[in-house]
N, C-alpha and C positions, 0 to 999 in steps of 0.2 A: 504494500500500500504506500504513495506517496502524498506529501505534504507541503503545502510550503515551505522551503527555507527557512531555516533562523537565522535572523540577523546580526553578526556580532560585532560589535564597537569597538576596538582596540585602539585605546588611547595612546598620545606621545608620552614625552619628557617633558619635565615641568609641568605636571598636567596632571588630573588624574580620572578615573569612571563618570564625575560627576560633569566634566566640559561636553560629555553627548547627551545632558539632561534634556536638552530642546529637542534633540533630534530623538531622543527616547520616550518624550511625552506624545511629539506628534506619530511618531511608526505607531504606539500601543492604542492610541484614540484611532486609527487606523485599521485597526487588528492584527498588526501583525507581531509575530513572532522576534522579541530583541533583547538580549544579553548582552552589558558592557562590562565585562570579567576585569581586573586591576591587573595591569600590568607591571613586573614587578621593577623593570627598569635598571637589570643586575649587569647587563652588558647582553648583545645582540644574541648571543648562540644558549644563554640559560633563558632569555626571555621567550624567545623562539618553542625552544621546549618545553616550557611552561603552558604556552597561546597554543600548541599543537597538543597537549594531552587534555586542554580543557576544549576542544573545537572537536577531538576526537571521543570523547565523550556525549558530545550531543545525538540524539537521534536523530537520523534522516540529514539533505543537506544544507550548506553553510553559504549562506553570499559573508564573505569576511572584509568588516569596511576598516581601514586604518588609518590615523590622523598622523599627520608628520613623521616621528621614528617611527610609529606604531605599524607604517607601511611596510619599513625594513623587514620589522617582526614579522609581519603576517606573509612578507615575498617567502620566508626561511618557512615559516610554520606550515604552511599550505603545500611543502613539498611534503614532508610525513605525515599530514592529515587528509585523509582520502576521500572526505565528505564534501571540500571546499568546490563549489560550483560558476562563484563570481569572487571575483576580487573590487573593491572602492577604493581608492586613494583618493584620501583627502587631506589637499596642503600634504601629502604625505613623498616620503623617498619610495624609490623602485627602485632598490642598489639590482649591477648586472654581479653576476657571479666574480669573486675577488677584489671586488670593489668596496671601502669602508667609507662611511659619513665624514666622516671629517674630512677625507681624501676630497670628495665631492664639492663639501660648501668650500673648501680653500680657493675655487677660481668661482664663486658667487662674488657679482657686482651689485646685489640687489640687498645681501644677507646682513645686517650687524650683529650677531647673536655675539662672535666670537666678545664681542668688545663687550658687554654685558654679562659675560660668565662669572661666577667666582667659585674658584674653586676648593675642595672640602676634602676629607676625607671619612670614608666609615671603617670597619672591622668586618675583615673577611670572614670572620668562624673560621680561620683557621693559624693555629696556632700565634694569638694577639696581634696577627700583621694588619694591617691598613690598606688601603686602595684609595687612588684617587674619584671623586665625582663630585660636579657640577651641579648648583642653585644659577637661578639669575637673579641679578642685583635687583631688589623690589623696586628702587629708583631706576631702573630701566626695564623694568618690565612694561609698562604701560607701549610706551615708544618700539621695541623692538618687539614684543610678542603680541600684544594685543590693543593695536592703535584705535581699533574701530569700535574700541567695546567700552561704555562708560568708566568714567577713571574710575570710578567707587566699587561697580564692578570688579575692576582690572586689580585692584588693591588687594580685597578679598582674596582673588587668584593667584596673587602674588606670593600672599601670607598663606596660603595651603597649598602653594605648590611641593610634589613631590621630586628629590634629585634624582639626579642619572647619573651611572655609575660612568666613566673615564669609557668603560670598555664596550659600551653603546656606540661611540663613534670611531673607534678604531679597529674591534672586530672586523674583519673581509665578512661579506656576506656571501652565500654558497647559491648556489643553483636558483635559480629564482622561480619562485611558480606562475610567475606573470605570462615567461615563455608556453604554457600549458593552457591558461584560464583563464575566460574571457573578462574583460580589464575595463574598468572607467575610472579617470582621472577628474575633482574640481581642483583650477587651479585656483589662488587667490591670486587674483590681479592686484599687489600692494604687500605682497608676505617678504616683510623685512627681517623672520628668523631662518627660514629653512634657504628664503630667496625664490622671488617666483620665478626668477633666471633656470634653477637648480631642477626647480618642480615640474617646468613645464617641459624641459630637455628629457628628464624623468620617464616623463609620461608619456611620452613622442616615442622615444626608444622601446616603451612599454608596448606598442601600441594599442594604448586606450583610449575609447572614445573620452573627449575631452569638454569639461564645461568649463569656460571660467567666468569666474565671479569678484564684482569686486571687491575687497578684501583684506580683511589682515592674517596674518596666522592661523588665528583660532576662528576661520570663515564658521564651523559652526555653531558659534558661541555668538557671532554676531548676525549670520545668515542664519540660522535654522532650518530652513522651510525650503530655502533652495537647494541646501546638503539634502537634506530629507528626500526632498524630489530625484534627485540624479539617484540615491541607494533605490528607490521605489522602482526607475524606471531599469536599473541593473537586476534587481528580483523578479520584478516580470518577465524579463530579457530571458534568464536562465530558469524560471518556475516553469514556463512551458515545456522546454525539454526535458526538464525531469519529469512530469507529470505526466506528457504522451509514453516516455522512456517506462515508465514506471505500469501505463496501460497496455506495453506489450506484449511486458515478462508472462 
């Protein structure tokens, strides 16, 4: 028997579950099917397996939409999990195989993130050692991550955002499941963290159908409705062949 897709939201860096709230109000007023799982943000390759053993525990299949890093994640996750039907990139990376983030924004004419970072360190659990990762400055957060989104807003966001470990943007990223599964890209027309330079070269190479919007980073914090629309119109896109696939068997 087949069903609609579940939709799953995979948030970036500096971010967390809570930045797909709009886009999670209007899918469920909708009726459809949506889980925004936490990502844990530990570096590309434990995150990856993390977003693929909880994607692979869902019943039936997956349109998997991904916000900024959160796209890296779901190109890695969507090769071991066998359920994944559509891929969404939004404001998100499509690294190609061996290629790292950081690698990437270094030739962005569009991105200030680097300049806004500050960097930290936490505790690996493993024998008292340390690792690097990254906050943005809350006094540059507004400017570089989310220009278009009330300051008072933006402030909030600031103050709850969650870091990202060093090894999110220097992991190489493996095989990409973009090459496999059919793809759509929102770019932000105006995304001064990832760089809409970065995202839209991305998404070209990806080749997914592309919407863009005007925008900051967090387009769906500030668009909602128009993110919302581009995943709806990817779930349709791939509900039907699962559904006839599914009347054959």
């Amino acid at each position: 028997m087949s069903h609609e897709p579940t939709i799953v939201l995979v948030h970036g860096a500096f971010a967390d579950a809570s930045s797909w709230n709009g886009v999670v109000d209007r899918l469920l007023k909708q009726g459809h099917h949506v889980v925004a799982p936490a990502n844990p943000l530990r570096g590309l390759a434990a995150d990856s397996a993390y977003i693929a053993s909880y994607i692979g525990q869902i019943d039936g299949p997956v349109v998997l939409v991904g916000h900024s890093y959160g796209g890296a994640v779901n190109s890695n996750a969507a090769r071991r999990a066998k359920n994944v039907v559509g891929l969404v990139f939004v404001a998100a990376f499509a690294p190609e195989k061996g290629e790292t983030l950081g690698g990437a924004e270094a030739n962005s004419k569009d991105s200030v993130l680097n300049s806004a970072l500050v960097q930290r360190t936490y505790p690996t659990g493993s024998d008292g050692k340390t690792a690097p990762e990254f906050t943005l400055d809350p006094a540059k957060f507004h400017d570089a991550f989310a220009a278009d989104v009330p300051e008072g807003q933006s402030a909030v966001m600031a103050a709850t955002q969650r870091p990202v470990a060093a090894g999110a943007f220097s992991e190489a990223s493996g095989d990409p499941a973009w090459k496999n599964i059919p793809s759509w890209a929102v770019v932000a027309v105006g995304d001064r963290a990832a760089g809409t330079d970065v995202i839209q070269s991305m998404a070209k190479r990806a080749g997914a159908k592309i919407t863009e919007i005007k925008g900051s980073h967090v387009i769906m914090v500030s668009q909602p409705q128009a993110v919302t629309d581009v995943i709806v119109q990817a779930l349709q896109s791939v509900a039907k062949p699962v559904a006839s696939a599914g009347a054959r068997k």
